[in-house]
Each structure stands twice: as structure tokens, then as C-alpha cells.
C-alpha positions as CSV (number, residue, x, y, z in Angstrom):
1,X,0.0,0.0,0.0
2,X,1.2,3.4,-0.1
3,X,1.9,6.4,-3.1
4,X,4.9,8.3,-5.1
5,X,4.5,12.0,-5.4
6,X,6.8,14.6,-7.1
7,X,8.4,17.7,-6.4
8,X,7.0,21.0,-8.0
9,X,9.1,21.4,-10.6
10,X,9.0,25.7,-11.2
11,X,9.7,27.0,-15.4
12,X,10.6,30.3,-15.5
13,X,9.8,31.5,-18.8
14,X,12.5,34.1,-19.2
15,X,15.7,35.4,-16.8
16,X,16.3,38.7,-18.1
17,X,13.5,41.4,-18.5
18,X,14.4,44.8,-20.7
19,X,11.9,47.6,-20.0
20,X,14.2,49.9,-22.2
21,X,12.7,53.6,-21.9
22,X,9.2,53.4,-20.3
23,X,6.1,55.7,-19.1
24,X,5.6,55.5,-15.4
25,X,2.9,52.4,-15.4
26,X,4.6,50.2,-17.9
27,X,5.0,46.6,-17.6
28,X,6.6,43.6,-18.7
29,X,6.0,40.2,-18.0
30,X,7.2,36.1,-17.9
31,X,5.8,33.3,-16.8
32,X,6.3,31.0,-14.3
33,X,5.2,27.5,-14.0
34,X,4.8,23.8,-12.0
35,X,5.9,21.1,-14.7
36,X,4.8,17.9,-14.6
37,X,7.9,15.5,-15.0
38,X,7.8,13.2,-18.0
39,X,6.0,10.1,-16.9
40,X,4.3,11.6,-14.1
41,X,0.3,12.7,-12.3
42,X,-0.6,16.2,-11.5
43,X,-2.4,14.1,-8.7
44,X,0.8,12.6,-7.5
45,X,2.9,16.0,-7.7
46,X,3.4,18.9,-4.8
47,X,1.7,22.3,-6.1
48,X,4.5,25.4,-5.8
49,X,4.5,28.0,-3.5
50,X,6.1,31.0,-4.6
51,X,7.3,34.4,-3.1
52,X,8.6,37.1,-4.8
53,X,10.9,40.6,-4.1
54,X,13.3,42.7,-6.1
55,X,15.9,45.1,-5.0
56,X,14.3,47.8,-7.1
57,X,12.5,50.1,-5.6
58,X,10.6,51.6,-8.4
59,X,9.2,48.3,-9.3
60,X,6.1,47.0,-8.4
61,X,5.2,42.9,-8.3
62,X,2.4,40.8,-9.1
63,X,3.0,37.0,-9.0
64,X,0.8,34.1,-8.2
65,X,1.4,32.4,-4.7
66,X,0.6,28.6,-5.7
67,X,0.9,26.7,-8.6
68,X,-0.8,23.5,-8.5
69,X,1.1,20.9,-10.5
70,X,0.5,21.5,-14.3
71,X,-0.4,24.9,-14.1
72,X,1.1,28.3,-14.7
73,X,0.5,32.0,-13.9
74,X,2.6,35.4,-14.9
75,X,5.0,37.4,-13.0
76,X,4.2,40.9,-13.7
77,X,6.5,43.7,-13.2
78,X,5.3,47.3,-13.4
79,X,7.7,50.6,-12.9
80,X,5.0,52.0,-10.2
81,X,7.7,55.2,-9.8
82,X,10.0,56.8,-12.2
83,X,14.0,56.1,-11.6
84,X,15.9,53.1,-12.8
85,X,15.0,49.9,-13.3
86,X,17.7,48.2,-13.2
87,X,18.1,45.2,-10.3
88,X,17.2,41.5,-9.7
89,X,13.4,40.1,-9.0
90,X,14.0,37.0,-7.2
91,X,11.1,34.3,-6.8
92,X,11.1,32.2,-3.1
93,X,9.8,28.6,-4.5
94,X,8.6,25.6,-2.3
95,X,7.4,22.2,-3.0
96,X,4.3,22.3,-1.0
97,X,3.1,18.4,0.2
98,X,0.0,20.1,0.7
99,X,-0.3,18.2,4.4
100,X,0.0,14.3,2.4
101,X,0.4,12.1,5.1
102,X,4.1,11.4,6.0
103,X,5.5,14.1,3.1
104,X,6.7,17.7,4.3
105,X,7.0,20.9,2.3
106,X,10.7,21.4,0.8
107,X,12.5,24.5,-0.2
108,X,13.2,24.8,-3.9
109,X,16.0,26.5,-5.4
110,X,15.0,29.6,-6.1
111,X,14.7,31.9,-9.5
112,X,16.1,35.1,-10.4
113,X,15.1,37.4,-13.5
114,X,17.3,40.5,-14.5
115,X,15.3,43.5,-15.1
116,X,16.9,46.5,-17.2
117,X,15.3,49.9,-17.7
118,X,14.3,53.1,-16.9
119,X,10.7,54.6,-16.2
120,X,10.0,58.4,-16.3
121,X,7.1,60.5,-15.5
122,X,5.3,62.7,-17.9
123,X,5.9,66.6,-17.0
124,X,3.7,67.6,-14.3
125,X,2.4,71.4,-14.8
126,X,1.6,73.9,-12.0
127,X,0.7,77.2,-12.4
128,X,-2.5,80.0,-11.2
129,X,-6.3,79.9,-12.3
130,X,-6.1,83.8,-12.2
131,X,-3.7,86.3,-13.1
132,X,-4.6,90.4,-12.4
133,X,-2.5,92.1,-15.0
134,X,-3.0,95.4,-14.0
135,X,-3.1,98.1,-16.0
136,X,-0.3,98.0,-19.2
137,X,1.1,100.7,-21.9
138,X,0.8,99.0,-25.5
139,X,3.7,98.1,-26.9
140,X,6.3,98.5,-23.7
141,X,5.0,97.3,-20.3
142,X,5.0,93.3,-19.8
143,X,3.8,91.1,-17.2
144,X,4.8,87.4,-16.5
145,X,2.8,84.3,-16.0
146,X,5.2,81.4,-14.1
147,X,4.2,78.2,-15.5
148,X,6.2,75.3,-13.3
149,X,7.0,71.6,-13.8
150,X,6.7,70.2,-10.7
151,X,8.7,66.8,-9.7
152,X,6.8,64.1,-9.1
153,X,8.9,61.8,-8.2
154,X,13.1,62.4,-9.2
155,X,13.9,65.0,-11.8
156,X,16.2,63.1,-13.9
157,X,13.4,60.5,-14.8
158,X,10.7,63.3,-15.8
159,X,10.0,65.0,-19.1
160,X,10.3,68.8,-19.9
161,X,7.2,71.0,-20.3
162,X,7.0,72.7,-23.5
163,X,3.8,75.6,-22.6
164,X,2.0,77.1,-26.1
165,X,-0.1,80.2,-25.1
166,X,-2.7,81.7,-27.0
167,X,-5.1,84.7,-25.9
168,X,-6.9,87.5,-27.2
169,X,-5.7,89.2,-30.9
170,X,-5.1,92.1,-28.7
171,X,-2.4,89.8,-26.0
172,X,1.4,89.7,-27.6
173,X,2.3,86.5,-26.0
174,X,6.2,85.0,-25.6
175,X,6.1,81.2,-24.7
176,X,9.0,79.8,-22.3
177,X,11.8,77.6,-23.4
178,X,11.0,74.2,-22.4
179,X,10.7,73.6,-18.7
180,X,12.9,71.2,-16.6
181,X,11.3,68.9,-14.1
182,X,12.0,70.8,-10.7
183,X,12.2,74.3,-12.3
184,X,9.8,77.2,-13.8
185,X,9.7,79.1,-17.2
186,X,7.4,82.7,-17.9
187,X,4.9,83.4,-20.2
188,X,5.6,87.2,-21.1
189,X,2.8,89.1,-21.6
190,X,2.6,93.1,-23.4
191,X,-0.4,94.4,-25.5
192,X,-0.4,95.7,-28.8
193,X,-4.1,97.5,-29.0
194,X,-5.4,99.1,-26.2
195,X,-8.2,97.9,-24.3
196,X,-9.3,95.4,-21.8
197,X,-7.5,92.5,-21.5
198,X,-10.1,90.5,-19.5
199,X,-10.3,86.8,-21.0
200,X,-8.9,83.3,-21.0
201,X,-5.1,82.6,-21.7
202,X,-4.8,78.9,-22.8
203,X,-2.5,76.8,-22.5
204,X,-0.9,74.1,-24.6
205,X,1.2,71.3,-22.4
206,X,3.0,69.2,-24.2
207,X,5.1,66.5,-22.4
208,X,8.8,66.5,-23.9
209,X,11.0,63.4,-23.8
210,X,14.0,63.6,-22.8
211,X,16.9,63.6,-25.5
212,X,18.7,60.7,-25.0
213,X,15.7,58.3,-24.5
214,X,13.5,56.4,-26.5
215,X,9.8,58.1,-25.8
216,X,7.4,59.9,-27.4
217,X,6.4,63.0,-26.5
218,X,2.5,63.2,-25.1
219,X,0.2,66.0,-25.4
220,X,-1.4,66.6,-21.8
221,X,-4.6,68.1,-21.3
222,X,-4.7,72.0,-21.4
223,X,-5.0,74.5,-19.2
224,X,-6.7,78.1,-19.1
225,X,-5.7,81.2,-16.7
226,X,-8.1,83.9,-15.9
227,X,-6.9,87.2,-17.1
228,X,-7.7,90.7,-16.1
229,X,-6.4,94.2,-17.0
230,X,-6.5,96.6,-19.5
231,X,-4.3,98.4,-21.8
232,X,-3.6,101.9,-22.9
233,X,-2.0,104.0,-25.7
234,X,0.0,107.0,-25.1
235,X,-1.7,110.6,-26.2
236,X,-0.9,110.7,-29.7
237,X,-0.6,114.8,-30.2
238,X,-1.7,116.7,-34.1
239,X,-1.0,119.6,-34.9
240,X,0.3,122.2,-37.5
241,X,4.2,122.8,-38.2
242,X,3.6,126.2,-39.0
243,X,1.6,129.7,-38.5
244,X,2.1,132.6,-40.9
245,X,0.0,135.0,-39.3
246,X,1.2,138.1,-41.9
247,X,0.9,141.5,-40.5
248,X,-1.1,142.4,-37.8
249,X,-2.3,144.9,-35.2
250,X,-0.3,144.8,-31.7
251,X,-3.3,142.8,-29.7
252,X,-4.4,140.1,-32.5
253,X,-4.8,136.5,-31.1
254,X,-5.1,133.3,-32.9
255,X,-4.9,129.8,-32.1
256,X,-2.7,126.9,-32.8
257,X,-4.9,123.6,-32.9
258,X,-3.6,120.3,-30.9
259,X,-5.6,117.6,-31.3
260,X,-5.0,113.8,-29.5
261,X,-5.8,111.4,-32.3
262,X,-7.4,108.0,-31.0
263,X,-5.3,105.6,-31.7
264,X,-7.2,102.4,-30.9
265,X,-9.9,103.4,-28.2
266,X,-10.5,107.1,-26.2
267,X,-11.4,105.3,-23.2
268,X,-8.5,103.5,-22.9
269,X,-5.9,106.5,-23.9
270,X,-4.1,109.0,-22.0
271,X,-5.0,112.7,-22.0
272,X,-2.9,115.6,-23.2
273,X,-0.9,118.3,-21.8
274,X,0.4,120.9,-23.9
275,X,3.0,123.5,-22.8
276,X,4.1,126.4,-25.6
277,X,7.1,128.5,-25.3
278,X,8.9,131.0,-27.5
279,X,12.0,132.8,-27.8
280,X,10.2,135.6,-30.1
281,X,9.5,138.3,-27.3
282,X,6.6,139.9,-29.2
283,X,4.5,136.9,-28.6
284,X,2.6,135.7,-25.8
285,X,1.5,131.9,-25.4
286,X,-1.4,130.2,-23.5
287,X,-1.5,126.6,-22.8
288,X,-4.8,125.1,-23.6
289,X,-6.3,122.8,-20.7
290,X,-5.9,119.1,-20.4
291,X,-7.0,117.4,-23.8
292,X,-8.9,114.3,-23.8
293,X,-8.4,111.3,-26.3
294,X,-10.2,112.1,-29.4
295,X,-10.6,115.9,-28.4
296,X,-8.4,119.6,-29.5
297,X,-7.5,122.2,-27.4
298,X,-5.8,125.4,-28.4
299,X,-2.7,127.3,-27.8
300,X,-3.1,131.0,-28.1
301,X,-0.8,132.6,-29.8
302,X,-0.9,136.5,-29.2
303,X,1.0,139.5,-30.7
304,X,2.1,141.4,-27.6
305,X,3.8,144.0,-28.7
306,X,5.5,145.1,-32.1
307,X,8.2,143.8,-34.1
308,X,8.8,140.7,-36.2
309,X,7.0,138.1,-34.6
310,X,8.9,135.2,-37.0
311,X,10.6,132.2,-35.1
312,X,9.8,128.9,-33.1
313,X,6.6,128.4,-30.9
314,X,8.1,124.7,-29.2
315,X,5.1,122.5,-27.5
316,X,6.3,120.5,-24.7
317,X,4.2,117.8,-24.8
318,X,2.8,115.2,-22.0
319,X,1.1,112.0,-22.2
320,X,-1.2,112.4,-18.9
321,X,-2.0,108.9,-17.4
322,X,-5.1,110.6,-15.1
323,X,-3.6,108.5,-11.7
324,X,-4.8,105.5,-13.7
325,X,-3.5,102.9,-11.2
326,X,-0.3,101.3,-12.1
327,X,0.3,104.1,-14.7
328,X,2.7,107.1,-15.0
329,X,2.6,109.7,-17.2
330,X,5.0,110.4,-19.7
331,X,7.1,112.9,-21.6
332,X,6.3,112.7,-25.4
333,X,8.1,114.1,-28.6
334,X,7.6,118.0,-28.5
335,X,6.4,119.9,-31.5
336,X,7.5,123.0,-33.3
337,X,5.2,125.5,-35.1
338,X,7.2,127.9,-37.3
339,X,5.9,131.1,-36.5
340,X,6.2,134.2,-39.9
341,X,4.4,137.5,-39.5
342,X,4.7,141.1,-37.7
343,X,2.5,143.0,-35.4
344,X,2.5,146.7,-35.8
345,X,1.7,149.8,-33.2
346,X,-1.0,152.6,-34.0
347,X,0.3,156.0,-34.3
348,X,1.0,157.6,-31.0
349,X,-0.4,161.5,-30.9
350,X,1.4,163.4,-28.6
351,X,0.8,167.2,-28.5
352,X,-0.2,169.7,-25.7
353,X,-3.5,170.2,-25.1
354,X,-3.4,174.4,-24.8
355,X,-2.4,177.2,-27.1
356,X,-1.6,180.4,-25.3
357,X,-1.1,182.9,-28.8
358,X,-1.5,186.3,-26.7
359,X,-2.4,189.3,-27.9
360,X,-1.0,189.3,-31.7
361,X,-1.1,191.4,-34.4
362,X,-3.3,190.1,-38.0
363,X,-1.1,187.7,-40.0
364,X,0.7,186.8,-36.6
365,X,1.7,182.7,-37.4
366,X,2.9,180.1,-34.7
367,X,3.2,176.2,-34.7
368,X,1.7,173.5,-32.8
369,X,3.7,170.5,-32.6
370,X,2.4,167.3,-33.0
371,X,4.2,164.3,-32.2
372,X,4.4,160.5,-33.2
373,X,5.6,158.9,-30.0
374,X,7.2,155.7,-30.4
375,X,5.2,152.6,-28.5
376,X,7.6,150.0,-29.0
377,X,9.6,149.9,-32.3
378,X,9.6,152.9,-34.7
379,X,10.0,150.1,-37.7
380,X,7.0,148.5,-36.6
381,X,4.8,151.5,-35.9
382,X,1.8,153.7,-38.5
383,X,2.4,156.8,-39.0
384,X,0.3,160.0,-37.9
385,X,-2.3,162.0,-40.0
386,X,-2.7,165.1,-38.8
387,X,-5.9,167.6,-40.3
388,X,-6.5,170.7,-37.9
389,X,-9.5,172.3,-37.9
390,X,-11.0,175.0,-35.8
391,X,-14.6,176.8,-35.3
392,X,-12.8,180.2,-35.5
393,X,-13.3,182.3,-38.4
394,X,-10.0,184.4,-36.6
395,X,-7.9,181.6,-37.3
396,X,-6.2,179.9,-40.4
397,X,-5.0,176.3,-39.8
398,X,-1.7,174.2,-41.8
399,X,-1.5,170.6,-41.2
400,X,1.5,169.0,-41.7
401,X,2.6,165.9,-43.7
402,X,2.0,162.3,-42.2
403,X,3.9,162.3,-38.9
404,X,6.5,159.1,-39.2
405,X,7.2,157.4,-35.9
406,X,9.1,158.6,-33.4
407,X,9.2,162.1,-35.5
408,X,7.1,165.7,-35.1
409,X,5.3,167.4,-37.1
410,X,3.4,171.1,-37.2
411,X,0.1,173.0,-37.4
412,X,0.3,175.9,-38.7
413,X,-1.8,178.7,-37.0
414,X,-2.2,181.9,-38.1
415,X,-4.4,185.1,-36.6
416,X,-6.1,185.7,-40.2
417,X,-8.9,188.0,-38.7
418,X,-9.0,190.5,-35.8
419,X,-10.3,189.7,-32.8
420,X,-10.7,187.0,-30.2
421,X,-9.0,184.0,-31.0
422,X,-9.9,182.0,-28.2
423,X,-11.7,178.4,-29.0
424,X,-11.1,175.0,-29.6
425,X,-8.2,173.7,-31.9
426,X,-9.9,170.2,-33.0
427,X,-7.2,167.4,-34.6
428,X,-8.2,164.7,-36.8
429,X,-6.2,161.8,-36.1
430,X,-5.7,158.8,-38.5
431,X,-3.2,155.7,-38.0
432,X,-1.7,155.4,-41.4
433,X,-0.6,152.1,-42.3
434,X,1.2,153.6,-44.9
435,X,0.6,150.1,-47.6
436,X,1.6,147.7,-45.5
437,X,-0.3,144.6,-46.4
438,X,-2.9,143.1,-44.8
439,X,-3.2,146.8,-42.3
440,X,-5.6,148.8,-42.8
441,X,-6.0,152.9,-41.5
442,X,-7.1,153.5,-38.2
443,X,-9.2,156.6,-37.1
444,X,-8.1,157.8,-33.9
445,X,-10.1,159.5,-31.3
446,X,-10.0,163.2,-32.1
447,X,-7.4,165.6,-30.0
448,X,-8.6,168.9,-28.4
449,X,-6.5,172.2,-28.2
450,X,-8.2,174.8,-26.3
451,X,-6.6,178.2,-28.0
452,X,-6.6,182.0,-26.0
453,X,-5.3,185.1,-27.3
454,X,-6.3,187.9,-29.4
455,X,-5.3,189.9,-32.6
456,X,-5.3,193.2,-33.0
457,X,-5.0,195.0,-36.6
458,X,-3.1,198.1,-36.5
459,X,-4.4,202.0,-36.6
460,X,-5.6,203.3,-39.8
461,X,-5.0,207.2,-40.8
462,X,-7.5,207.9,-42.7
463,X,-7.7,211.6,-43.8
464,X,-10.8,213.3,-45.2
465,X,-8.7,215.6,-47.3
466,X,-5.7,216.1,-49.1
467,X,-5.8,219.8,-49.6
468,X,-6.6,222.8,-47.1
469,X,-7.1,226.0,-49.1
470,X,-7.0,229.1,-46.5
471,X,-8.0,231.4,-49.0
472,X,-7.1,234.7,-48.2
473,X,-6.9,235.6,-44.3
């Protein structure tokens, strides 16, 4: 009476494993099995206990734990972390008698299987929901957007990050260089209209390979970052190179028009101050007020006084932010308005305003001097038309040629009747332009002489006969 039984007898499909260059997650496989021995009875062989471990710690095991006798299973081996792979799985095998009466359980040689490899994560990318830009100038104030790749697990065995932004037509957007596991790259961020920038940035991830290794890169699911902010343009000043105001009156204003073009949008662009100055001293400047995107203002340009009023008016010009947070204002490119022209000066009467002529004889003349006072510049100044005239029968009156500036002229005034000569001397007073275009003549309020004196003829003999005949007495 009695029975035979068998060992397990464990087949280890394969002894050396090559995961080459794998994904976190991949796995490779062998199997592992209890042979029946030529000749023999799965019911007359121990089943196989197995137990399994490795000396790498990135690998992850799945084995069966018993084989009955004619069967196999799989060891499975999965890089559950990124780092190398590289190490020895060894497999603890034991006959199990499976509590036959009179057999024990024996320990089996056991199995080794040499793995090779490395596993690597995919890039892992952090960054913000929401970004608050703030307020930007178009074209030169940038803001960045840190978009990390974080480690997962060791930095040697994880891909780069390569980030693709796209926005609004109005964003200018410049993408980081690809990111190293462990570090961070920026987005840069300017605006090239003005405007708000509220929207979503998105984001293109794409999982880079590292050079060297045998992957693929993998496109990850994109991402999205709330933006806020605006943008805004610089004033953009207009206006005029030049002003030929020709020949004026001392006094005559005009005005030099600056206007701040939109450039994109008037609510989103500075106002403009405007500040004139001149070296030509017969001007005077005012600066117009603050001038709102899309709006003109004017500087007044003013002959002051006589004299060539030809040279520069210079506009120093502002680009006023309004305490728009974030914002500072900004000098701009000044202007110059090339100024031609001359103001001129009305005649200047001077003459005193009494004429004490005594007590004269008929035919008695004198003369009244009338001056043409200079105001400012005798080059830039009307003559004086003089025309006396006088309610006085007693009196003859001379007026004198047109008075140039800064010269005198007379009235002539002669006692042409007997009697009082007290009245009033009235002077007609005209500014002569003398021709110079674009002047006209300019009556002048009337002057007033107040005259006293009289004139007295002389005796006349007048006798009644030539001849006085006495006769004889």
C-alpha cells in the first residue's frame, strides 16, 4: 500500500526582463510555471509555492502564490515610480506536500530574473487659475505668467514642459523655453491694442522626452488662466508745423490747434498736456487745458507788442496717465510751429493840449507841434495823419505831412482875422498804415487844443482931405 509524489518542478519562462525607456505604469511580463515530469500525475505532484521581491525600488510585483502541479501564472512587473529599473526580481519557490500524510513541504532552489530599464514620469504642470494684469502701456509694459513643472517623483526621470499660449488678438504672447522637471519658465505678456485684457489665456502642455531616451512626447490636457487688466495707448498729439499770421495789429490773437488722435480706443488712452514756449518776445502763449483722447484744445498765440514776430513756438508735450493705477505719465516728442508775421503799433499822438497865442497882431503865425511817439519799435509803428481844424473864423489852420514814428510834425496857426482867438483847436487823427499789407487805417479818437489870445489890426489914418485951401486971411 502506499503512493509516489513529485516535487514541484517551477519553469521560469524568461531570466532577463528589458523595459528599455518606459512611461511610469509600464510593464513587462514572464511566466512561471509547475511542470509535470515526464512520466508523471498532477495528482501525485506537490503544487509550488512561490514568493517574490526585487531590489528595485521603483518596481512593483504581481506574481501568483501557488501553482498546483501543471499549471502556470505570470510574474508581472510594473515601474510604479520613475528612476531606474535596473536590479534583480527573485522568486522564493517551495514544494508544497500540501499536508500528504508522512511528506513535508521542501525549499526549492530559487529563481532570479534581471530587469533593465528606466521609467520616467510625464511633465507635471503647476501654475494659477487667475492672473490680475494690471493696467499695461501697448507696446512696452510686460507682465509674467510662471508656469512650473513640478517633480513628481526624481527630476532626472521626468519629461520637460513645453507651454503654447494663445489669448486675445489684442495679447502679444512670448512662450518659455522648455521647462525642466524641478524648475519654472514665464509666459511674457505686453499688449499691442489698447483695451481690456479680461479673457482666458490657454494653454498648450506638451510632455517633452527627454533627448537621449526612446519616448514619445505626449500631449497633456490643457490649461486656461483667468486674465484681467486693461491696456492703454500713449496721447498721440496733431498739430500744425507752422503759422504765418502776416501783418497784424499789436493785440491780435489766434490759435494753434492740438488735437490727441485715438489711436485704438478714447477710453483706454491718456490725455494731453500741452506746454508752448517762444524765444520771439513779441509773442505771448497760452497753454490750452488738459485734452482728452479724441478731443483739441488750443494754444493762443498773441502779438504782444511790435516787431517781427517770426521764429519757433516749441510744444512741450505730456502724455497724462489721469492717476490711472499702475500708470505714469510720460514725456512725449515736442512739437515746433514755425511762426512768420509782424504785429505793428498805431500812431501815438502826442501834443499839448493848450495854445496860449496872446495878444498878436493880423497875420501873426505860430506852430503847434504834434508828435508820433514811439510805443515800441519805430519800424513796426503807423504813421500819424494830422488835419487841424477850428470853429474860428479868426484863425487859419496848416496841417502837416503824415507824422513818421518817433518824428514831429506842425500846425500851422495863423491870426487871419481880428479879434478874439480863443476856441477850440480840434485834430483829426488817423493811424496810417502807410501800404503795409494786410493793415488797414485806423481813425483815432480826435485831439482837443483849447486856443486863447487875441489879434489886433493896426491903426488906420485915414484923412478926409488932401488939400486945405485958407483962401485969403
Amino acid at each position: 500500500t502506499g503512493a509516489s509524489y513529485d516535487y514541484a518542478t517551477a519553469t521560469l519562462g524568461a531570466t532577463a526582463l528589458t523595459f528599455g525607456d518606459v512611461r511610469v505604469g509600464g510593464t513587462r511580463s514572464t511566466t512561471l510555471a509547475n511542470t509535470i515530469l515526464a512520466g508523471g500525475n498532477a495528482s501525485f505532484q506537490d503544487s509550488l509555492d512561490i514568493t517574490r521581491s526585487t531590489d528595485v525600488a521603483a518596481l512593483g510585483l504581481a506574481a501568483p502564490t501557488k501553482l498546483l502541479a501543471g499549471q502556470s501564472g505570470n510574474v508581472v512587473l510594473t515601474a510604479a515610480t520613475a528612476g531606474s529599473l535596473a536590479g534583480t526580481v527573485t522568486l522564493g519557490l517551495t514544494s508544497n506536500a500540501n499536508g500528504v500524510a508522512d511528506l513535508t513541504n521542501l525549499a526549492l532552489a530559487g529563481q532570479t530574473v534581471a530587469v533593465t530599464g528606466a521609467a520616467y514620469d510625464l511633465a507635471k504642470p503647476t501654475f494659477a487659475a487667475t492672473n490680475a494684469l494690471g493696467n499695461l502701456r501697448v507696446g512696452v509694459t510686460t507682465k509674467t505668467l510662471a508656469v512650473a513643472n513640478t517633480t513628481i517623483t526624481d527630476a532626472a526621470f521626468q519629461d520637460n514642459l513645453a507651454v503654447v499660449a494663445t489669448g486675445a488678438a489684442g495679447l502679444t504672447l512670448t512662450n518659455p523655453a522648455d521647462i525642466a522637471a524641478g524648475a519654472s519658465g514665464n509666459i511674457t505678456l505686453g499688449a499691442s491694442v489698447a483695451g481690456s485684457l479680461a479673457g482666458n489665456l490657454s494653454l498648450g502642455l506638451t510632455s517633452k522626452a527627454l533627448t537621449g531616451t526612446t519616448l514619445t512626447d505626449v500631449t497633456l490636457a490643457g490649461g486656461s488662466i483667468v486674465l484681467t487688466g486693461a491696456a492703454y495707448d500713449y496721447a498721440q498729439a496733431a498739430v500744425g508745423s507752422t503759422l504765418a499770421l502776416g501783418n497784424r495789429r499789436v493785440g491780435y490773437a489766434t490759435n494753434v490747434a492740438v488735437t490727441n488722435t485715438v489711436v485704438t480706443d478714447a477710453a483706454y488712452q491718456d490725455s494731453l498736456d500741452v506746454t508752448a514756449t517762444t524765444a520771439v518776445g513779441a509773442l505771448t502763449l497760452a497753454n490750452p487745458a488738459n485734452i482728452l483722447a479724441g478731443k483739441s484744445g488750443n494754444v493762443v498765440v498773441t502779438a504782444a507788442t511790435a516787431g517781427s514776430l517770426a521764429g519757433d513756438v516749441a510744444l512741450a508735450l505730456t502724455s497724462n496717465a489721469n492717476g490711472v493705477t499702475g500708470l505714469t505719465s510720460a514725456g512725449l516728442t515736442g512739437a515746433t510751429v514755425a511762426v512768420t508775421g509782424a504785429a505793428y503799433d498805431l500812431a501815438q499822438a502826442s501834443f499839448n493840449t493848450s495854445l496860449a497865442l496872446g495878444n498878436v497882431r493880423r497875420g501873426a503865425s505860430t506852430n503847434f507841434a504834434v508828435g508820433n511817439t514811439v510805443v515800441t519799435s519805430a519800424a513796426f509803428q503807423d504813421s500819424l495823419a494830422v488835419v487841424a481844424s477850428s470853429a474860428n473864423a479868426a484863425l487859419t489852420l496848416t496841417s502837416p505831412a503824415a507824422i513818421a514814428a518817433g518824428s514831429s510834425g506842425n500846425v500851422g496857426v495863423t491870426a487871419a482875422g481880428a479879434g478874439s482867438l480863443a476856441g477850440s483847436l480840434t485834430l483829426g487823427l488817423t493811424s496810417d498804415a502807410n501800404g503795409v499789407s494786410g493793415l488797414a487805417n485806423v481813425a483815432l479818437a480826435a485831439g482837443n487844443v483849447t486856443v486863447t489870445g487875441f489879434a489886433y489890426d493896426q491903426a488906420t489914418a485915414t484923412l478926409a482931405d488932401t488939400v486945405v485951401a485958407f483962401g485969403n486971411v
